[in-house]
N, C-alpha and C positions, 0 to 999 in steps of 0.2 A: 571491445567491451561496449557494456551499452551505455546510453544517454536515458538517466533516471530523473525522473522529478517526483519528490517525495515533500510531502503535505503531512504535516504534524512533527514535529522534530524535537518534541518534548523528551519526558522520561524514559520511555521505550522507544521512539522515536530516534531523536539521538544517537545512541547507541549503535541501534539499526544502520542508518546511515554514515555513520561515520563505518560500519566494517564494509557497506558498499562500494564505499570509496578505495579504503586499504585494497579489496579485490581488485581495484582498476576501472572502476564504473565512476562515470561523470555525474553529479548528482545538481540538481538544483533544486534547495528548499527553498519553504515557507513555514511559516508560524505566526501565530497572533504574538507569541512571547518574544519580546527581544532579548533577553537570556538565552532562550531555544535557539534562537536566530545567529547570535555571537558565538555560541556551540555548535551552529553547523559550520558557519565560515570556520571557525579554527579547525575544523575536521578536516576540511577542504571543499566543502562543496560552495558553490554557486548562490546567490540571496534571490529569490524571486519577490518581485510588488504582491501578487494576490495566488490563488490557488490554481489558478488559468495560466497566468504567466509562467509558473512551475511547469504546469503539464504540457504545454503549446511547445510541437515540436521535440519532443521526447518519446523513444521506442517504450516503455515503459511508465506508467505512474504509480507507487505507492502511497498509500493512503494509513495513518494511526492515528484517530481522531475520540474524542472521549466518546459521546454517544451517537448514538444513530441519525440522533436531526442533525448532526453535523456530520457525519456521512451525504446525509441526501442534499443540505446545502452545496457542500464545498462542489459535489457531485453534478447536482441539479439546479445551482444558482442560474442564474443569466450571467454572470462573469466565470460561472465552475468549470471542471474538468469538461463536463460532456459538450460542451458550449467551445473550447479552446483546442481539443486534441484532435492529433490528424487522422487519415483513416490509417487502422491497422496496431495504433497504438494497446496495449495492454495494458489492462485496468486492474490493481490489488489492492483490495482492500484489506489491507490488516486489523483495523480494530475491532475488540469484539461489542459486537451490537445485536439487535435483535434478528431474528430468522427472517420474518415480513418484509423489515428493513431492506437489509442482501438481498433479496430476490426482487424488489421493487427497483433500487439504483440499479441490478443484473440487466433488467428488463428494459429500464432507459436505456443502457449501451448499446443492450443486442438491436434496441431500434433504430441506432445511429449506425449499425453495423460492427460495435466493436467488442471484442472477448473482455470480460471482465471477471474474477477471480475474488469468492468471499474466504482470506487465509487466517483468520486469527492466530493466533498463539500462545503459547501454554511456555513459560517458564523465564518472568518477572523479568526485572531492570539488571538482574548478573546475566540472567541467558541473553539478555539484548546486548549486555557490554564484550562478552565474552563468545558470542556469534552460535549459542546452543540454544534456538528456541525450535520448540518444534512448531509448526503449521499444518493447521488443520484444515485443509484444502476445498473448498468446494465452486465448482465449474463445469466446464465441458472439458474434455479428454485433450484438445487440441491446445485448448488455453495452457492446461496444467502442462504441457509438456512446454511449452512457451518459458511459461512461469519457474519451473524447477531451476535451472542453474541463474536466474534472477537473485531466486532465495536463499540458493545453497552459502554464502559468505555469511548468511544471517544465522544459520540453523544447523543445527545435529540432526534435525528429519523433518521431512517435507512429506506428508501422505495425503492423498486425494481420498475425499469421503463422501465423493459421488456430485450429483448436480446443483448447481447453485442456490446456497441456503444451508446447504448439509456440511459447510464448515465452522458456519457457528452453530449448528444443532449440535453438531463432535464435540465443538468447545463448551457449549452448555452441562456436555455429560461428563465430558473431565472435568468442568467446576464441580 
């Protein structure tokens, strides 16, 4: 299985991660909440110091963050993901945030070299506890095939909605 580090571990968060783990995947969170933080260790994942520490040395990083400047922070900081992870690592972002957003953080990775994936998701804090969100995919072909059995412990359906941006455009149209 793989080595996840997953950033945001709150309400949807949470959830997520803790069915990551139940699949067999090694997970190391982060969160500003130490509520979030005491709910991921009792899950069973791993505590990371900062958002770097999380992703540094993980096949994977998951991302649920409330808005888009926290996206491009956590992303884009001088201590964030893009700044810590190694090459070849895979980037998903799940929270939903703006269209501009996604394709701006997409754009950093691709220029470090690495796939990165904008997934949102469509169905609340049960589909998260209960592992039936659907994800609304946008990326490159290569990525999403990467990504799919990542997501499937999370999700009832994973569908790719074309190139990077066009998974929160999907998710705009299903709000």
């Amino acid at each position: 299985m793989a080595e996840i580090g997953f950033i945001g571990a709150g309400n949807m968060g949470g959830p997520m991660l803790a069915n990551m783990i139940k699949a067999g995947h090694a997970v190391s969170a982060f969160d500003l909440s130490e509520a979030a933080l005491d709910a991921a260790r009792e899950a069973g994942a791993a505590l990371a110091e900062s958002p770097g520490d999380a992703a540094a040395g993980r096949d994977a990083v998951i991302t649920m963050l409330p808005a888009g400047a926290h996206v491009r922070d956590v992303y884009m900081g001088d201590d964030g993901i893009l700044a810590r992870v190694a090459e070849g690592t895979l980037l998903i972002d799940c929270s939903t945030i703006d269209v501009t957003t996604a394709r701006e953080v997409s754009e950093a990775a691709a220029a470090r070299g690495l796939e990165m994936l904008d997934a949102p998701v469509s169905g609340g804090v049960a589909g998260a506890a209960s592992g039936a969100l659907t994800f609304m995919v946008g990326g490159t072909e290569s990525a999403f095939a990467r990504a799919e059995p990542i997501l499937e412990p999370m999700a009832k359906a994973v569908v790719h909605a074309g190139p990077s941006g066009n998974g929160q455009a999907a998710k705009v149209c299903n709000n």
